[in-house]
N, C-alpha and C positions, 0 to 999 in steps of 0.2 A: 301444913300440918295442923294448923289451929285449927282450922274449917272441918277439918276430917274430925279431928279430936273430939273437939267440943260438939260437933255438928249442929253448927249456929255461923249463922251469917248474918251481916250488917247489912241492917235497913236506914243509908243515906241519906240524910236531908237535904230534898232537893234542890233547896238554894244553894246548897254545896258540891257540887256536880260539876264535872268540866265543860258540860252545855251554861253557858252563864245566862241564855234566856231562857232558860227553862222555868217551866209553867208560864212564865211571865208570855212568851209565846203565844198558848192556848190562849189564857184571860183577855190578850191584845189582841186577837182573833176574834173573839166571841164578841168583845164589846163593839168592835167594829162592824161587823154583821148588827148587833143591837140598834145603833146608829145610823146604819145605811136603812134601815127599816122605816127609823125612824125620819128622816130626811124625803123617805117617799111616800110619806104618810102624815104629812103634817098638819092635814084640816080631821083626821081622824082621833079625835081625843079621847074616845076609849082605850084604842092602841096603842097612842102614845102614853094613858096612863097605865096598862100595862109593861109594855116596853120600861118606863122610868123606875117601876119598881123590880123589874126580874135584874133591871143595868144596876140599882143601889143592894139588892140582895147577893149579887156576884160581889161586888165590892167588898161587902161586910163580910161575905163567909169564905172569899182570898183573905181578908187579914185576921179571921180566926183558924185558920187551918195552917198544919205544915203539914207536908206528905212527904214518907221516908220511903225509899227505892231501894232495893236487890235488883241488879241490871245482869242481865246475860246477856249472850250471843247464838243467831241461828246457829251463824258459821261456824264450822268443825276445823282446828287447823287452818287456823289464816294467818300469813303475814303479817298484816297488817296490825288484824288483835295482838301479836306476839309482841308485836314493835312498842305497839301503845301501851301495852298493860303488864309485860313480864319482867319488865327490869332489865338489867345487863347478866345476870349469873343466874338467876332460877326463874322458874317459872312452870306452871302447872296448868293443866284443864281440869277441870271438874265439870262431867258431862251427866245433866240431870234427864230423866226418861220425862218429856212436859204430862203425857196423858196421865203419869201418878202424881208428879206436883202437885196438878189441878187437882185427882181426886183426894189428894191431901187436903189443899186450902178448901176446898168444898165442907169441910166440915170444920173451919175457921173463920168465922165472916170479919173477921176484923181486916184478913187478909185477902188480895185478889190478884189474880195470875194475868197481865193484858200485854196484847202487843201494841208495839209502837208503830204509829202510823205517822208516814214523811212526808207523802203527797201533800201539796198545798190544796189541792182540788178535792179530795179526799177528805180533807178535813173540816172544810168550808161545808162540805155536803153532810157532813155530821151535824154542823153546827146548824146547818138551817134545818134540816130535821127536827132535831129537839128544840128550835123557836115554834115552828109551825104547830109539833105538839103542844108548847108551851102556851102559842094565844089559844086552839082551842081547848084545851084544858080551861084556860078561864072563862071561853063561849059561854060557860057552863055554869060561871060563880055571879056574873055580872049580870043578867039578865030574872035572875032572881030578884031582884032587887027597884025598887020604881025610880024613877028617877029623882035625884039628890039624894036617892039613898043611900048606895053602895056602903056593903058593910067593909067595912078598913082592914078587919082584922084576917076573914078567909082569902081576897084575895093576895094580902103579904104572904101569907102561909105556905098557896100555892107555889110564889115566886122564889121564896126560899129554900121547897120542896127542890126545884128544880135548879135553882144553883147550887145546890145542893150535890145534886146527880151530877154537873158538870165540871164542880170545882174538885169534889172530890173521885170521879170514877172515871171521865173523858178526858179530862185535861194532863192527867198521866201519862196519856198513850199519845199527847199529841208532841211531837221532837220535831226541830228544823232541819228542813232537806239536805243541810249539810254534813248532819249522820247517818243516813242513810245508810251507807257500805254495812254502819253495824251491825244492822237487823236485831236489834232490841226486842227482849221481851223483858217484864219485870215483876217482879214481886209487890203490889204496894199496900201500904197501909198511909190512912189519912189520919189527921188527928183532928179532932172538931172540938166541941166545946165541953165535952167530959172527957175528953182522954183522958188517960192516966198518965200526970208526968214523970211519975216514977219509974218507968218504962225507959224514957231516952237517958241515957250513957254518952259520954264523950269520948275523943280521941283525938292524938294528935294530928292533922292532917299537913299539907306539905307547907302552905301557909298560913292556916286558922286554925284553933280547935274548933271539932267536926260531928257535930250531935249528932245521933245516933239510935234506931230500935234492933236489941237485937232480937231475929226471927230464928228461933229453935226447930229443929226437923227432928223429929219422934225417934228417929232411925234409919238406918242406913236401907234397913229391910223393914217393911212394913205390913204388917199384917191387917184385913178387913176382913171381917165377918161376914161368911159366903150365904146366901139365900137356897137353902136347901129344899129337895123334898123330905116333909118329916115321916115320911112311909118307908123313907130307906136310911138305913145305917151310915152313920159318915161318922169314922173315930177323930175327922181332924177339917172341923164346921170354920177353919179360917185359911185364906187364900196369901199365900206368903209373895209379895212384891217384891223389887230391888229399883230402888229410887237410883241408883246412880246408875250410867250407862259406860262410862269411861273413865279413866285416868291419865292425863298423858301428861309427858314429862316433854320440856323445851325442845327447839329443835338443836342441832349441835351436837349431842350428849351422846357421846360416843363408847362411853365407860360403861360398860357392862353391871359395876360396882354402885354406880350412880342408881342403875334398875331396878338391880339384886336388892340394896338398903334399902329404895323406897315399898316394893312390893314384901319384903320383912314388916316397915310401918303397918302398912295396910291391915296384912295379915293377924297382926296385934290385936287393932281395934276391932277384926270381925268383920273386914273387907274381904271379898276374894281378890287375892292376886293376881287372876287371871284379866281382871281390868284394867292394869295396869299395861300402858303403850307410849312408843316414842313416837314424837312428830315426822314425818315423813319428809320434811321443808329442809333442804340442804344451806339455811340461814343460820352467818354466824354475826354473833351481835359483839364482837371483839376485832 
């Protein structure tokens, strides 16, 4: 009811998360690949003076950053999510259409919509991608320069640029193959060195108190301004979306009453009730 209410959702901090290596993951990833680089390159001292500084800019811009999560599920009706995440006596889906998400966050860059990637091999292949960008990106800053000269300050910049891109936009998406089943997608925002702290909120959580961003949705229904022709008549120049796709209530729930009340909530705030459904899972959690 709060999430429909208010239509805002908690954006997580990820060190608070029941993956307990989260992020820490990706970072141990990345510096490893950094390393092994390094190890086969060790008469090349340009390289390695590259490499030394993208490995100390990851460092420093993991301990200025937090990054808060909104986690969903591909899956429609699973088990397994119902187990893990609904409790013993209620529990609900909130089913978001991804293609308006995205073109919602599209016009919020604070915010960004990505899937999570499990593969280990998949992730390794990201990761040396964006090295191999990353040394010839500096191909470019070093050779400017005669030798004993190298200017200090562009090629830090560079390096920072790019942990940058990794700390805060890649290492989101990267989860250990042991959550897999979830099929994660997430909402994220990172926090860098001007965030605004005014922004995180607490909460109780099961063991800690649980910082927190929260992320406001405009609407249930969302209107964008259509690109017309201005040779013809259009009384009505905006395109009406519906951000949610579903409603459904636990499995079990046999009370017709249980329905009837929730699809009355709905209908209150300006939901159609017609999205309202029960899970189809013959799962009782009693």
């Amino acid at each position: 009811m709060g999430i429909l209410n208010s239509r805002e959702f908690w954006a997580t901090n990820a060190a608070f998360l029941n993956d307990s290596e989260e992020l820490k993951h990706a970072h141990g990833m990345l510096l490893a690949q950094i390393e092994a680089r390094e190890l086969k390159n060790t008469r090349n001292r340009v390289l390695l003076d590259k490499l030394r500084r993208l490995k100390s800019a990851v460092k420093e811009t993991v301990r200025l950053t937090k990054t808060y999560v909104v986690c969903f599920s591909k899956k429609y009706d699973d088990l397994n999510q119902w187990r893990s995440y609904s409790g013993s006596s209620n529990g609900y889906i909130i089913g978001l259409k991804a293609s308006v998400l995205e073109r919602e966050l599209s016009q919020n860059r604070q915010w960004s919509l990505v899937e999570c990637r499990y593969s280990k091999s998949q992730q390794e292949s990201v990761i040396n991608d964006l090295l191999d960008q990353f040394e010839e990106a500096l191909d470019g800053v070093f050779p400017r320069f005669g030798k004993g000269q190298i200017n200090e300050g562009l090629p830090q910049r560079v390096a920072d640029e790019f942990a940058a891109i990794f700390v805060r936009r890649v290492a989101p998406s990267f989860k250990n193959p042991a959550f897999m089943e979830e099929q994660e997608w997430r909402i994220v925002l990172t926090e860098g060195r001007l965030a605004p702290n005014s922004l995180v909120k607490f909460r109780s959580g099961k063991s800690a108190i649980t910082p927190y961003v929260p992320f406001k949705v405009r609407n249930w229904q969302l209107f964008y301004h259509e690109i017309i022709n201005p040779f013809e008549k259009n009384d009505d120049p905006f395109e009406k979306v519906e951000l949610l796709s579903t409603l459904m209530i636990r499995p079990h729930i046999n009370d017709d009453f249980v329905v009837d009340g929730f699809k009355e909530f709905v209908e209150s705030i300006g939901i159609p009730g017609e999205l309202v459904t029960k899970s189809s899972l013959p799962f009782r959690s009693y």
